[in-house]
N, C-alpha and C positions, 0 to 999 in steps of 0.2 A: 796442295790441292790443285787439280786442273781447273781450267775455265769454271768460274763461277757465273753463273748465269740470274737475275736477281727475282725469281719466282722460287729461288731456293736460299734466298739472303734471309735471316730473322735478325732487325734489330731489338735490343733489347734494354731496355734502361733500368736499374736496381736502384733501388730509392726507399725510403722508411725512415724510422725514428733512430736516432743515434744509439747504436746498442743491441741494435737489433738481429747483429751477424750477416750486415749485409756483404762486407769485404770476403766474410769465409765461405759465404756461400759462392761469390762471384771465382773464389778461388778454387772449390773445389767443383767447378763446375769444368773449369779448367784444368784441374787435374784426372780429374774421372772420363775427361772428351781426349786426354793424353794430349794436348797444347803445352803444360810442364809436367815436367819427369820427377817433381817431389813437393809436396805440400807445404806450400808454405804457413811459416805462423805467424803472427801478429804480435805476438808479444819479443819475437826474434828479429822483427820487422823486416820479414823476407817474405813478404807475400808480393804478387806482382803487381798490383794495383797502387798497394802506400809503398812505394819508395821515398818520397823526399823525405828529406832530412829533418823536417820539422814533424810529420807525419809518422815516420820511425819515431821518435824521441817522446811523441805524445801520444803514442800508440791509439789514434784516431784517422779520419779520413778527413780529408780539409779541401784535396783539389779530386774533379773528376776525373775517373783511370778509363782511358779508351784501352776495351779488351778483343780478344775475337778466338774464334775455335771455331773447328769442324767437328758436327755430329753424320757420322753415312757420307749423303752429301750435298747436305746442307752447311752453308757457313752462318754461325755464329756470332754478328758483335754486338759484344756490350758494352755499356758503361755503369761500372761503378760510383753509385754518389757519396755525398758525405752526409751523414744525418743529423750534427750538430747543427742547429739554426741559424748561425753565423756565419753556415755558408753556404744558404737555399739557393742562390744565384747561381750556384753549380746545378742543382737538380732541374734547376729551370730550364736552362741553356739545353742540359743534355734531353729534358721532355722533348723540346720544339723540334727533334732533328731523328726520335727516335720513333719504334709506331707499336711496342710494346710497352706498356709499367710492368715487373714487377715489383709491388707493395711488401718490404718484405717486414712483418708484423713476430713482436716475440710472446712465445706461447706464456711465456710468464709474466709480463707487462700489459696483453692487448692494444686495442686501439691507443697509441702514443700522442701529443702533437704532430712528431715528424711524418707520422702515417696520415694524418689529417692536413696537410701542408703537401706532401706528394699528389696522393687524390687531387686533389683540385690544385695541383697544376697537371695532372693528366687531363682534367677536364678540361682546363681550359683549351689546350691544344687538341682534345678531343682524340686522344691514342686509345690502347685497347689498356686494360687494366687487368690483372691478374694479382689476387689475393695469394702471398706464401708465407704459412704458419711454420715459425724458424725455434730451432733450439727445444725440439721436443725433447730433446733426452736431459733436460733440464729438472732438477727436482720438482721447482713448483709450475711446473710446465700446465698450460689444462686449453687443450682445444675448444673443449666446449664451451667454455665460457666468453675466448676469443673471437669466437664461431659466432658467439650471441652478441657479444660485440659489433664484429664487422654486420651482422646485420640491421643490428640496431641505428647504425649511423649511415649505414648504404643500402639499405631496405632492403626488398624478396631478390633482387638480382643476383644476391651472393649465394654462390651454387657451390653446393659441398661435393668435390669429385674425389677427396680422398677423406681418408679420417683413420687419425691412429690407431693399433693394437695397444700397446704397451707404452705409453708414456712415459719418461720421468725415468732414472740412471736403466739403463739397459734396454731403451729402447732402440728396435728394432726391424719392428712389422709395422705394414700400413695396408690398408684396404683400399683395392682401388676400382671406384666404383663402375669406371669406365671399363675396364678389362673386366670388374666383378670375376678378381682375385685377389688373395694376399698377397704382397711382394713380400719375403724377406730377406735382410740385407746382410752383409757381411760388417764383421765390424771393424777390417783392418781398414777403411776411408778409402778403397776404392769403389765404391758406390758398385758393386758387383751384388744382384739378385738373384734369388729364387723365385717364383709362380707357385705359389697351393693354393689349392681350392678355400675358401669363404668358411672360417668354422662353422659350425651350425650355430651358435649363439650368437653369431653378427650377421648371421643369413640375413635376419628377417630386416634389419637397419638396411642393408647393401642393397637388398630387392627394392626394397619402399624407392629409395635415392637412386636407383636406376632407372625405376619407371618414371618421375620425378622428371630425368634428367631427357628422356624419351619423350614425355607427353610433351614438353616445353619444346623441342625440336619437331616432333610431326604437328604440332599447332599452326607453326608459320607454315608451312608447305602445302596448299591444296593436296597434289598427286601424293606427298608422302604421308599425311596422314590419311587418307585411303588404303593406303598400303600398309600403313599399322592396324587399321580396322581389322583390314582382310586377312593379315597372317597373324592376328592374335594376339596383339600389342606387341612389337616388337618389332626392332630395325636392323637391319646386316650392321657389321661394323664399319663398313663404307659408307653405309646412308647417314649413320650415327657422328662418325667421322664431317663428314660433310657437313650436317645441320648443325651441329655444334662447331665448327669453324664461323658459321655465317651468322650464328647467334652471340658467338664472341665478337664479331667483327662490327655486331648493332648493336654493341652494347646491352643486350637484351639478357646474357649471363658474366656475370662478376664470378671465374671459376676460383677457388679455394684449394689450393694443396701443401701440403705438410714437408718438411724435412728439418735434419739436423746437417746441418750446413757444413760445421766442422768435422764431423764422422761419418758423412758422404750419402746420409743414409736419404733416400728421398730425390737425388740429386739426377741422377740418369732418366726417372722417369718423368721429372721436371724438365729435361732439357726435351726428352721425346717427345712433352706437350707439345714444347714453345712451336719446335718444329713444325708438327702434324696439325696444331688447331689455331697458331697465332699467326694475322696476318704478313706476307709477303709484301714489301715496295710495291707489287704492283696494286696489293690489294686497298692500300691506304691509301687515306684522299689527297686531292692533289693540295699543291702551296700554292697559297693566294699569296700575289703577285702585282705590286704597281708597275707602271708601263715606264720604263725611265722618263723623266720630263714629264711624268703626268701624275692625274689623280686617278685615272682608269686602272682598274683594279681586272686581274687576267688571273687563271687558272692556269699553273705549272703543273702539267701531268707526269706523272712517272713513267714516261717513255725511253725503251731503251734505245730504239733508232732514232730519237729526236735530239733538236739540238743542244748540244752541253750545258748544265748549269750546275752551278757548287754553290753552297751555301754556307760561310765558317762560322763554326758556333763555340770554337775556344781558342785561344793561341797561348804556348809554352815560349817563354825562354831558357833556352838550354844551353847549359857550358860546353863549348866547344863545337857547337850546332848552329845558333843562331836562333831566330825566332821561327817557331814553327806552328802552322796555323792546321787546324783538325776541321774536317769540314767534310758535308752530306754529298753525295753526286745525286742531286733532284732529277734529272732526265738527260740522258744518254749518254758518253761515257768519255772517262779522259786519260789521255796517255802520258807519261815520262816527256817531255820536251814541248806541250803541246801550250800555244799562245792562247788566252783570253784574257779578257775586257772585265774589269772593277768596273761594276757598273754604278753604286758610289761614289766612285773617283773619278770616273771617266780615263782612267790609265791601263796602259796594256803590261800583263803580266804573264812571266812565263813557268809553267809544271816543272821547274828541272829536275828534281826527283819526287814520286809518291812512296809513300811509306804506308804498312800497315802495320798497327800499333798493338802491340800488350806491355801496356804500363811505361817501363822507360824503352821496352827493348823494340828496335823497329827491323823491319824487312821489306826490299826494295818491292815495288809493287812495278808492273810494266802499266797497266791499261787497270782501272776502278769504273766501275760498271755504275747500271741506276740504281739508287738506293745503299751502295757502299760506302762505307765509314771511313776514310785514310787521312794521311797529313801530308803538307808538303811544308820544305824549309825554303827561307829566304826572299818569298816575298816583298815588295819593295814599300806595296804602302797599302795594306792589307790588315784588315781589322776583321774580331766579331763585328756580326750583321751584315759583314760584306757579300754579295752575292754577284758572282763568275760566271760569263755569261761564254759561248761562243758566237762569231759575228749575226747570225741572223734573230737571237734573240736579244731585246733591249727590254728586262725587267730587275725588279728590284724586289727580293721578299723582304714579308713586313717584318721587323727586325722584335728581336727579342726585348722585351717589357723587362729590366731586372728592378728588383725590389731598391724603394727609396732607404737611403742611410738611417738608422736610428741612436747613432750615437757621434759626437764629434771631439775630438782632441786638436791640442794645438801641438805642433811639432818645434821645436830648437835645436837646430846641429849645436851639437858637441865642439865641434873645430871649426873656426874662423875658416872660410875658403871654400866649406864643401857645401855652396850652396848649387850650384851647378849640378855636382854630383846627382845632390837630393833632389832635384828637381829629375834629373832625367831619372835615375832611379822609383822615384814616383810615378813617371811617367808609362815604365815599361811594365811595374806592376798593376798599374788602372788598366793598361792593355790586357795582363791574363785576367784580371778579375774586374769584370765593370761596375761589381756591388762595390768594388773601392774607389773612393772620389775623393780628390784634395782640390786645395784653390789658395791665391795667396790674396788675403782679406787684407788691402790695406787701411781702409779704416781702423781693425783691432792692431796693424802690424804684426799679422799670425799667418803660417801658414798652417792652415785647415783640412785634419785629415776626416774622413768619415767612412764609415762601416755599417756592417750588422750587431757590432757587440764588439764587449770587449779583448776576447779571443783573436774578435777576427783582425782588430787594430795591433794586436800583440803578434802575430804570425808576421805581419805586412813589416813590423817595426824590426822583426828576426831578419826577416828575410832582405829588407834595407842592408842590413850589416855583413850577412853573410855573402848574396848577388853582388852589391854594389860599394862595399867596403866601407860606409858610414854610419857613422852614430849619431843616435839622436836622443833627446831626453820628452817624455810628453806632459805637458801640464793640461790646467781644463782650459779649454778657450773664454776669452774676456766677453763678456755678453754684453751686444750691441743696442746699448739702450740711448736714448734721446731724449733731450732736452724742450720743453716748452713752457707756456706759461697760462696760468688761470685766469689775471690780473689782467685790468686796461688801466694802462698810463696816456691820459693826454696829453702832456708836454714831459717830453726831455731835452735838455741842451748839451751843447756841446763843442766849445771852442777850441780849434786848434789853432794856435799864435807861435810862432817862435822867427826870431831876429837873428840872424848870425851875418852881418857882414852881406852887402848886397841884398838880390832879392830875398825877403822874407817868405813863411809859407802862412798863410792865414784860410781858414774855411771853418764855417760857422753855420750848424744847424740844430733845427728842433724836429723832434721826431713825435709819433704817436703809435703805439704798440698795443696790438690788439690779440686775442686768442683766435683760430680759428677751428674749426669743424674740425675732429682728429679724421687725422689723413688726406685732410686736404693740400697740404702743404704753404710752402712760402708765400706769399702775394706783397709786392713793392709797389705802391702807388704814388702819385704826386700831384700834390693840392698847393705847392707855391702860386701865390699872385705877384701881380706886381714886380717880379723881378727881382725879390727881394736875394732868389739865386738864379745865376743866369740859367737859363735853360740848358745850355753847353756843359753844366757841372754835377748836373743831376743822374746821368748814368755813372757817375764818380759815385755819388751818394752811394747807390743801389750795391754795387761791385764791391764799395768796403761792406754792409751790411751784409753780402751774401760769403763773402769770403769770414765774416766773422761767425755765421753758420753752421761752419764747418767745426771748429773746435767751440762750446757753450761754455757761457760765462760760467755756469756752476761746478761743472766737473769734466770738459772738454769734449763731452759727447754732440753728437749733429745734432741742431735745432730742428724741430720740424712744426708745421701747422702755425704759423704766427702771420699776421700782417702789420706791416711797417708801413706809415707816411711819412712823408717828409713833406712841412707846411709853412716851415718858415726858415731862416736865417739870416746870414748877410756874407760880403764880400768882401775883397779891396783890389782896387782896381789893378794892383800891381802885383802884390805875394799871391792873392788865389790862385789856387792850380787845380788839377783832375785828382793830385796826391793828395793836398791836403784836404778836400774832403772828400776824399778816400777812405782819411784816415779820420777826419771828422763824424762819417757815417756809422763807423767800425765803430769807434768809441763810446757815440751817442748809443749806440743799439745794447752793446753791453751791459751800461749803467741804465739805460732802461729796464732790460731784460728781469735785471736784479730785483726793480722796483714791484713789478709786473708779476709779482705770486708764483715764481717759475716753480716746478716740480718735472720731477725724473719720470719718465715713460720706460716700460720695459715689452719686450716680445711675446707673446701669447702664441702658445701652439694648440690647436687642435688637435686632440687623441684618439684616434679610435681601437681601444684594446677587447680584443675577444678572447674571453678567459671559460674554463667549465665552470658550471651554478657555485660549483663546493668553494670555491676561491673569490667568489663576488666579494662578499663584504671583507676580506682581506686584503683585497685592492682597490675597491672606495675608499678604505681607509686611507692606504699608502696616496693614494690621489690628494685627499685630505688634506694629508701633512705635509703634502708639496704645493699648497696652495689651491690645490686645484677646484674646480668647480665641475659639477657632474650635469651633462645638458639634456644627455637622453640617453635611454635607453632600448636595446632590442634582442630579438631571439634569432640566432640562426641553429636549428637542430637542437641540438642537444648543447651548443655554445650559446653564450650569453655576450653581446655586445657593449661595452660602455664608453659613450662618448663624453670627452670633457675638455674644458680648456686649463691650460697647464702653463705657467712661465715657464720660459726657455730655462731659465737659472739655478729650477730646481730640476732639472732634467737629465740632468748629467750621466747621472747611474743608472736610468730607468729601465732600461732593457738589461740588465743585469738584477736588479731589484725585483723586476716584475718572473722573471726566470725562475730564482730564489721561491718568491713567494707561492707561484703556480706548479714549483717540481717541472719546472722547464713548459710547459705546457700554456701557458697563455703568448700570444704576439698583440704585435701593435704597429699601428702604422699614425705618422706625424704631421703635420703640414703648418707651417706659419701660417696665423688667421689676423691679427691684429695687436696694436701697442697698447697699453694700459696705462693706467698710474702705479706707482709703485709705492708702496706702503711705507709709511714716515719714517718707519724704524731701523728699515732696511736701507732707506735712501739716505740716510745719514752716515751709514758707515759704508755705502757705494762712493758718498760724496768724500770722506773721509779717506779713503782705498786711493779714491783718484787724485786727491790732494800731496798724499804722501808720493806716488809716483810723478808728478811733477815735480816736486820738493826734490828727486833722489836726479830726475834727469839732469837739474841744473844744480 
């Protein structure tokens, strides 16, 4: 294609619920615009989009596929998402940087989770959204129901511009109400139609939903609803054209249209929309913008003659390529060789090649205009959320929000040696995927991987093996519980004496041990009189008693919330030292500790899971039998809210349990709120757990 110019760019983002044919629709959008020269299958795992290797093999979509085509001459790009929910952090990233949704929803299923999860991150980025009813030639296929669906959860804005003939194996026709004509398709999947006239038995349905589609556009327009008055309800197809662009663009219609994805049928006049009625870069808002070094907040507009800025919203590593970063041009345009500024890093970075992308396969790009989708390789210290500035702009867009982890695993190489590895290796995958986060917890001595679910920790653990050549094994992570005490001990003692030849070591104290307010933490105070310690040995005291803190007398977990005095003891004027009651502190605090009604503290999460009505009491239950306690409750739509608090310890499975129980369809988001007490029964055999692993280390 020649110069693309970006009042004729359409991006496009494909998004819905797992299952929903979003990869064959995005394929054969590309096959019927003639971008590939044969359709690929999914079950062959030759489509252009799932190529990796893990993605082939589980014949699903897992990472986002940057695509593009030309319809006439308009350019085309898309992105395909993944619609399992383990890996919404794709759909997210690819929302923030695009300025269409399509929602693509299955005529057999309706509204999903996944389709309720896209929405509202269209919303929240505020793009334009466009409803596509997929897989009509599906037996139990049924638009209408779909249809009452989408409106039910997204109110009167959902505008019906197409609607099937024939449903379910053999179909073919669709009615469209915009043209107010039948299109019918051919069935060999190149999306090639016909034009007939509107039967007469679906006249009267096409009429109603055009004039429908008429009043809601000459309403907003002074002039043009005058001019429907005057010629008799009715608008050219330019005026019609026109208002229904600017009513998509206000969100004020949610259009609806039909196809079978896989056999092409639907697919041409879907793309003719996007074209014709969805907004252009110039037409979307601008990107809000921090001022570098500030909290001032600026508007990036989509100018083409202004100065350069890029936004990267995903990075690939690629064999034999290097790390390659995908990234929006917000305003005005950037060439093959050309220097800018991380303005995150404050480091200058050079373009040396852009690419434009369908799937793995790329092509040199010379100059990427406003609002164009490309990548570049090799970057030197270039992340998501970085935002490329050229010299006279100094801003930073606000970086993309990805979804908190809900599930955590402990990781163990396999081979002695390959800790390095795993670490960078871990390293380069939190780069392509930021919903994946690890850390290495030296308290538990675990390193800590996290995710959205189990899948997503199982792909991360594949791809360790396969990218970076290591193995690892996963178990659950040891839950960070803490020790304190219920008890006050007024005196304990604690003499440390020992003679060996020369100076002896002698320090000698009494202590008093108190509870304090959960989460207050430690307090060390000193009520010695008299001298009975010299003042010079008392920060010895402190230093043994905080270092015994660290590992708890009962089962070596961190102490927390306790206060300790120290009020009495003695000396000798020769053996004392800063060691020995170091070591006298340490000791006395122990055999206090014991005294002192200690009990095990465990982690408390706050849950807040949104499930539909029909699955409420099947997941208070589940909550139930994980200890949980249910704190409140609420409505959003047609979803039902429950919040509760949860131990970390029965948490392990949850987002896989909760999946199970709701048919995929319920989420949850998590947050540490507070330590508890842990229940006798349990603490006995935690205390028992932690006895034997000491037992085995020495």
């Amino acid at each position: 294609m020649g110069n693309i110019t970006p009042e004729k760019i359409r991006n496009v983002v494909i998004a819905g619920h797992g299952g929903s044919g979003k990869t064959m629709l995005a394929e054969s959008i590309l096959y019927t615009t003639g971008a590939v020269n044969r359709l690929g299958k999914i079950e062959e795992g030759s489509t252009t989009s799932d190529y990796s290797k893990d993605e082939v093999s589980r014949k699903i979509s897992i990472n986002s596929s940057v695509l593009n085509t030309t319809w006439e001459d308009f350019k085309l790009n898309i992105i395909d998402t993944p619609g399992y929910t383990d890996f919404t952090g794709s759909v997210k990233s690819s929302m923030r940087i695009m300025d269409t949704a399509l929602i693509v929803v299955n005529a057999s299923e309706g509204v999903e989770v996944g389709t309720e999860i896209a929405v509202n991150y269209a919303k929240e980025y505020g793009i334009e959204i466009c409803f596509v009813v997929n897989k009509l030639d599906y037996e139990k296929s049924d638009f209408d129901s779909t249809l009452a669906q989408l409106r039910e959860n997204y109110g009167g804005h959902v505008a019906e511009l197409q609607f099937p003939v024939n449903q379910g194996f053999g179909f073919d026709s669709i009615i469209d109400v915009l043209k107010m004509k039948l299109l019918k398709f051919n069935t060999d999947g190149k999306g090639e139609y016909t034009e007939h006239d509107i039967p007469d038995a679906l006249k009267e349905k096409a009429n109603a939903l055009h004039q429908e589609l008429i009043e809601i556009v000459a309403e907003e327009d002074e002039e043009m609803m005058s001019r429907f008055f005057d010629e008799g309800g009715t608008l050219t197809e330019e005026e019609l054209i026109e208002g229904l662009s600017r009513e998509i663009k206000a969100k004020k219609i949610l259009p609806v249209l039909c196809t079978a994805g896989m056999a092409g049928i639907g697919v041409k006049p879907l793309t003719e929309f996007i074209c014709k009625y969805c907004p252009s870069p110039l037409d979307s808002a601008p990107f809000m913008a921090k001022k570098t070094g500030s909290d001032d907040y600026v508007e990036v507009m989509s100018n083409p003659t202004g100065e350069a800025a890029i936004f990267v919203f995903k990075t690939l590593s690629e064999p034999h390529v290097g790390e390659m970063s995908f990234f929006r041009v917000l305003s005005g345009s950037v060439n093959a060789g050309m220097d800018l500024t991380n303005q995150n890093k404050n480091k200058a970075e050079r373009l040396t090649q852009i690419f434009q992308m369908n799937g793995k396969n790329r092509k040199d790009m010379t100059t990427a205009v406003t609002g164009d989708i490309s990548a570049v390789v090799k970057l030197k210290d270039t992340h998501v959320n970085n935002t490329l500035t050229g010299k006279g702009l100094n801003v930073q867009i606000d970086p993309i929000i990805f979804p908190e982890p809900l599930i955590e695993q402990a990781l163990l190489s396999k081979q002695k040696g390959d800790e390095d590895k795993i670490a960078s290796g871990l390293s380069h995958l939190h780069e392509e995927d930021p919903t994946f986060l690890f850390h290495f917890d030296p308290e538990l001595g675990q390193t800590i991987i996290a995710g959205q679910g189990e899948l997503h920790l199982a792909i991360i653990i594949a791809r360790l093996k396969e990218k970076y050549g290591v193995e690892v094994n996963i178990v659950a992570p040891r839950i960070p519980f803490r020790e304190t005490i219920k008890g006050k001990v007024e005196d304990v003692e604690y003499k440390h004496k020992k003679q060996s030849g020369g100076h002896g070591q002698y320090g000698h104290v009494h202590l008093k041990l108190e509870p304090q307010k959960r989460g207050t933490g430690f307090e060390f105070a000193n009520e010695v009189v008299g001298g009975a310690i010299p003042t010079k040995f008392i920060p010895a005291v402190e230093k043994g008693v905080i270092e015994a803190l660290v590992k708890g007398p009962v089962a070596h977990y961190p102490v927390v919330d306790v206060k300790v005095t120290v009020h009495f003891g003695s000396y000798h004027d020769v053996d004392s030292s800063e060691m020995a009651f170091k070591i006298a502190g340490a000791q006395a605090f122990k055999k206090g500790f014991l005294e002192a009604k200690p009990v095990l503290l465990e982690p408390i999460y706050e849950i807040e899971v949104t499930v539909p009505e029909a699955f409420m009491g099947d997941v208070m239950g589940d909550i139930s039998s994980r200890r949980g306690k249910i704190s409140g409750m609420d409505t959003n739509g047609k979803m039902q809210i429950i919040k509760a608090n949860v131990p970390l310890s029965e948490m392990h499975d949850y987002a896989t349990k909760l999946r199970s129980i709701t048919q995929g369809r319920g989420i949850f988001k998590r947050r540490f709120d507070h330590y508890e007490e842990v229940p006798k029964e349990i603490e006995v055999k935690v205390v028992a757990e932690a006895q034997k692993e000491q037992a085995e280390a020495h």
